[in-house]
N, C-alpha and C positions, 0 to 999 in steps of 0.2 A: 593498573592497566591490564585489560585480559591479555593473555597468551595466545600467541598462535593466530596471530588474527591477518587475514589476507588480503592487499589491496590491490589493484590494478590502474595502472596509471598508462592514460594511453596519451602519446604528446610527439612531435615531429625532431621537439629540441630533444636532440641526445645528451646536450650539457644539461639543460634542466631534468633531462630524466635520471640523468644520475647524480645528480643531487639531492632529487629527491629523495631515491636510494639509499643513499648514505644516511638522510635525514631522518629516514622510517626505520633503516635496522639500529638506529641510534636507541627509537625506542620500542624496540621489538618486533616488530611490521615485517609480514614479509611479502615484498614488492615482487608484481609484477609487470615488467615495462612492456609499450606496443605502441608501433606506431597510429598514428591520427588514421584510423579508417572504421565506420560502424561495422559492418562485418567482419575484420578481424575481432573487432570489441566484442560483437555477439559471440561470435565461435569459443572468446576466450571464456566469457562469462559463462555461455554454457557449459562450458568444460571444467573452469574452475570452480566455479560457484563461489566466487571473493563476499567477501563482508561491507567492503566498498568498493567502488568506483571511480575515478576521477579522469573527467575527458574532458573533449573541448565540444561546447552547444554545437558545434557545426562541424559534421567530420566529411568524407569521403561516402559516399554508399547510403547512407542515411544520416537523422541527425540524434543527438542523445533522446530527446523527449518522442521520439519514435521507438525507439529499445526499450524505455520506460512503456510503454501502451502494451508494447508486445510482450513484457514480463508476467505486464496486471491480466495477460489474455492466456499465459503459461500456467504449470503447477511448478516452474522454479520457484526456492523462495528469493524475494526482491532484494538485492544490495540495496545499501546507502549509494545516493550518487553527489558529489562535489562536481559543479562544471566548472571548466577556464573557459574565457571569454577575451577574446582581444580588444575590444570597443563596450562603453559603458548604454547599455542597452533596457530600459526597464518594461518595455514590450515583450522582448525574449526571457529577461528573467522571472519575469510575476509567468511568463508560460510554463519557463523548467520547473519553477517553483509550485506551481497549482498542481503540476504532474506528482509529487513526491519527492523533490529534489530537495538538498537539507542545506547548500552551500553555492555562493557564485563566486570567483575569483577573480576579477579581472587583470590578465598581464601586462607588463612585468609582477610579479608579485615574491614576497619572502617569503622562500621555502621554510623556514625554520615557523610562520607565520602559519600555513600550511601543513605543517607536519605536527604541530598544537593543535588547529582544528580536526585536524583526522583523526588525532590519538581524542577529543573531547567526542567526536562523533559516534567513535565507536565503544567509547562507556555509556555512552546515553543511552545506541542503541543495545546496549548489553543487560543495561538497567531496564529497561521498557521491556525488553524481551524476559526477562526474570518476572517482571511485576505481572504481566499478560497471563505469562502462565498460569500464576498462582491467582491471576484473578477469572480465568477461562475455569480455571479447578471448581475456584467456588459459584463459579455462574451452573453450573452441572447440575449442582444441589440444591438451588435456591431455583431454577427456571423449570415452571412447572410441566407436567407431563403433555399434556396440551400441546405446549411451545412445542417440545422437542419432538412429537409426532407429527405436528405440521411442517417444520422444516425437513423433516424424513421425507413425508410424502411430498412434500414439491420438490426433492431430489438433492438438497442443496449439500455437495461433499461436506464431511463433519472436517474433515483433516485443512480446509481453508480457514486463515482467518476470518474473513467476511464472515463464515459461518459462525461462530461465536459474537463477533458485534453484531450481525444480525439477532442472535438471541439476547445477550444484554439489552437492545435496542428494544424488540417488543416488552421484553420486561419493564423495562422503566417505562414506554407506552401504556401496559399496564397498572402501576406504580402512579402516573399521573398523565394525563392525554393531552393535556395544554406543552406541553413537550411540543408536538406538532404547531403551535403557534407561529413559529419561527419558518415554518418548512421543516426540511431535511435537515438544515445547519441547526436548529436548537438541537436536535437530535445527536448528529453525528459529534458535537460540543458536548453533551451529557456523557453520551458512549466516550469521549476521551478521556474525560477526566474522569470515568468511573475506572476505565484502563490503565490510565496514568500514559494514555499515549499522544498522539496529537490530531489534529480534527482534519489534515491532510491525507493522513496515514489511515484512518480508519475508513473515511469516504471510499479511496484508492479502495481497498481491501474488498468493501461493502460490494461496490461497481463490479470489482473481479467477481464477487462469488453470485451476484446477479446474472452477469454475460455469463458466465461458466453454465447455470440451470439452466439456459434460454439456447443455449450453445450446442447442449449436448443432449436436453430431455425430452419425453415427451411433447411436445409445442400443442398437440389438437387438445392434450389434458389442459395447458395454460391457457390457451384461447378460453376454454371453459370458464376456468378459473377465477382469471383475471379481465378477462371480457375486454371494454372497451378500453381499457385504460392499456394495454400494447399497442403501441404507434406502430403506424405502417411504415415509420422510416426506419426505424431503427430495429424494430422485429420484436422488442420486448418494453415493460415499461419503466417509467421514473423511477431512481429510488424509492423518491417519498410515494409513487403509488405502488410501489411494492410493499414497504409497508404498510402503508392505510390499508391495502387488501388483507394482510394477514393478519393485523390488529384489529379489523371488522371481523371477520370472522373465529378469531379467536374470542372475543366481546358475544359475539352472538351466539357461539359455543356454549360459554360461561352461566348466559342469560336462560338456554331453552335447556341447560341442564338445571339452573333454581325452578326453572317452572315446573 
């Protein structure tokens, strides 16, 4: 079990909250408790910058899968989130779930039940974050010059993840283009297990470093760019026509430089 790792438990029961307490410094954990309100949750998160999370889907001020949007719209990096749920709800769950969410509880539930999941959550995410690394290292050397001055010039921060699954992602577009048969999900599936991460987690990621370029850069250089394919609702485009644009043009690149 890594060391030093920080959670944040935000819940109304004082007896459940320290319970839990007792049940996390049992195995290293160090807690910290708050009451059921999104805005304290956010002030804490931004200030502590915990490893997980554990609230309830529905709090005071906002609900969990709104904190979750506003992370992926942040340069914080994102906790793990665990929700408690009072009532058995598979509407709400498949929501917090499709946001990036890793766990749903619903109460009563056993701390000690609980306090196993946390400590499994956060070697998983310990493991993934080790493997990223060392697979972010070798995508450097193997993603050719092209790739990486494309994503230069459409602005996209190197320091995001998104920005690196974006680059595996065209690579293996390159590598083989039936990839897009699927949509975006064969893709974002390939990009997982090439990362060893998971196809929630890398989509989330992708999205954020998407809005981020759209958010902050040039927009009259993208209109250019990417032409019709930025919808007028939303300001920027798909995924998937994010990258089909930059997989066409790197393809077209590739071709009037053989000629």
């Amino acid at each position: 079990m890594p060391q030093a790792k920080k959670v944040i438990l935000s819940d109304n029961d004082q007896v459940f909250l320290d319970s839990c307490q007792n049940a996390f410094r049992l195995l290293g954990i160090q807690t910290i408790t708050l009451p059921k309100h999104g805005r304290i949750l956010w002030d804490a998160i931004e200030k502590e910058r915990p490893d997980l999370v554990i609230c309830n889907i529905f709090m005071a001020y906002c609900d969990v899968v709104h904190i979750m949007e506003h992370l992926d719209r942040s340069e914080m990096p994102a906790p793990d989130f665990i929700a408690l749920c009072s009532s058995d709800n598979e509407c709400l769950f498949d929501r917090f779930l499709s946001a990036g969410g890793a766990y749903v509880f619903i109460k009563p539930l056993d701390v000690m039940v609980l306090a196993e999941r946390v400590c499994r959550q956060l070697e998983l995410s310990e493991r993934e974050s080790h493997v990223c690394r060392v697979d972010f290292a070798n995508s450097a050397s193997c993603a050719s010059l092209d790739t990486v001055r494309l994503l230069k010039e459409i602005g996209i921060p190197a320091h995001l993840t998104g920005y690196h699954y974006i680059k595996i992602g065209l690579e293996l577009l390159q590598e083989d283009p039936t990839r897009f048969s699927y949509g975006a999900k064969g893709l974002y599936q390939a990009i997982a297990q090439r990362t060893h991460s998971s196809y929630h987690r890398v989509e989330r990621n992708i999205r954020t470093a998407v809005e981020t370029v759209f958010n902050r850069g040039d927009f009259a250089f993208y209109e250019k760019f990417f032409g019709s394919s930025i919808s007028r609702k939303t300001g920027k485009p798909s995924n998937s026509q994010f990258f089909a644009t930059l997989y066409e043009y790197l393809a077209f690149s590739e071709k009037a430089s053989i000629g």
